[in-house]
C-alpha positions in Angstrom: 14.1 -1.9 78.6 17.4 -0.5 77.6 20.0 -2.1 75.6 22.3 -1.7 78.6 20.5 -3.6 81.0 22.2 -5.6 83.3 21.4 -9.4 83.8 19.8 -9.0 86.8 17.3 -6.0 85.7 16.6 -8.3 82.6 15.3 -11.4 84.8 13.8 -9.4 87.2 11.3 -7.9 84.1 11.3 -11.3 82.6 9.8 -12.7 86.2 7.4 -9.7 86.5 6.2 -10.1 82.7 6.0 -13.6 83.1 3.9 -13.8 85.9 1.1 -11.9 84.1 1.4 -13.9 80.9 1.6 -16.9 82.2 -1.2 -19.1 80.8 -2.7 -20.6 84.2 -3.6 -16.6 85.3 -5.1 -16.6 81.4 -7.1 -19.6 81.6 -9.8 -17.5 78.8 -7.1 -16.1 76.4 -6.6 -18.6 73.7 -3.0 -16.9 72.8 -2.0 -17.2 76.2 0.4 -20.1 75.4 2.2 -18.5 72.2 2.6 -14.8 73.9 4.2 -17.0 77.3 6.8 -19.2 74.7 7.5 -15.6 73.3 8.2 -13.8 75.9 10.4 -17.0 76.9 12.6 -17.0 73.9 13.0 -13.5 73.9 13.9 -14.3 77.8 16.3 -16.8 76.6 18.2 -14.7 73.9 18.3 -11.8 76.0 20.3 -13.7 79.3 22.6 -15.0 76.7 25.5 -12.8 76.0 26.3 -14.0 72.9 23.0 -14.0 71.2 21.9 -10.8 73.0 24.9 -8.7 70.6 24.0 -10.3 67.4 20.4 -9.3 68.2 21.9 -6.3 68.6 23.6 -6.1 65.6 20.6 -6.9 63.7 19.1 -3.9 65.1 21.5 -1.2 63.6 21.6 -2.9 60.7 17.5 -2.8 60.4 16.9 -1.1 57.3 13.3 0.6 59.0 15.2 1.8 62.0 18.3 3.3 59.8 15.4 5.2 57.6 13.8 6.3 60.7 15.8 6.8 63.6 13.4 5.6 65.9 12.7 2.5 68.2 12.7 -0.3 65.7 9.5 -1.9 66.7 7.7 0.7 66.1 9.0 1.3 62.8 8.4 -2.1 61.5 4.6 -1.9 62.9 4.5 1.5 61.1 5.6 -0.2 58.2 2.9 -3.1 58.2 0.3 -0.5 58.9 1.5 1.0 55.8 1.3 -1.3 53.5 -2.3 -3.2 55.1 -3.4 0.1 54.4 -2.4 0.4 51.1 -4.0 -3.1 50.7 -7.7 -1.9 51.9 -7.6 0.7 49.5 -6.8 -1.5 46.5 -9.6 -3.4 47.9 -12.1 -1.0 48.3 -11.1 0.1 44.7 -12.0 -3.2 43.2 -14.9 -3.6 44.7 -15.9 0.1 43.9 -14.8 -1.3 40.3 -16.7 -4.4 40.1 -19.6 -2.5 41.7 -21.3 -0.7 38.4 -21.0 -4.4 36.9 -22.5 -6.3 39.6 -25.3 -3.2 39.0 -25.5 -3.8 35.5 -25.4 -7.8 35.3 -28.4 -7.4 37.8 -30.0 -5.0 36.1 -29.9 -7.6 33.0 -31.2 -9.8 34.8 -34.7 -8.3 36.0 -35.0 -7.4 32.4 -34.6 -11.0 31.4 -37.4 -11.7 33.7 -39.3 -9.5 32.6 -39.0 -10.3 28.6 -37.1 -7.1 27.4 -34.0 -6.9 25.4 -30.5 -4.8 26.6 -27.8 -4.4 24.9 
């Protein structure tokens, strides 16, 4: 939707959206409720004049969308990608780390049963 949309555009894709979301036509999606009360409140501070500029406002003043120049969504969910990626790999580096020990305490371990000394 664009940020000129008029009233009536905005509660004619709030009614559309919110017939598909609403939790009685997703009686097996357990998020059904949540996603339905967001797509409300983001209902509710769109219709409102007041609230709709100041979230606005918060949009140019979005440090990812300044950096980027894109739509700000998708440069916040770029972001989080980011840095969940940059998680896994610190991850997958500690366990490549603890890996050789895990090798060697087990290692110890079958020599222990078996009566020989390691150092």
């Amino acid at each position: 939707m664009r940020l000129q949309a008029n009233p009536k555009k905005i509660g004619k894709a709030y009614r559309a959206k919110a017939v598909l979301l609403h939790p009685n036509k997703r009686p097996n999606d357990p998020n059904a409720h949540a996603n339905f009360q967001t797509l409300t409140r983001s209902y509710d501070v769109l219709k409102d004049e007041k609230a709709r500029k100041l979230y606005d406002e918060g949009l140019k003043n979005c440090k990812h969308c300044r950096i980027n120049k894109r739509r700000p969504g998708k440069a916040l969910l770029e972001a989080e990608e980011r840095e969940l990626e940059a998680k896994r790999r610190l991850a997958e580096e500690e366990a490549i780390d603890d890996k050789p020990k895990e090798e060697l305490a087990a290692f110890r371990a079958m020599c222990r049963e078996k009566d020989l000394e390691i150092s």
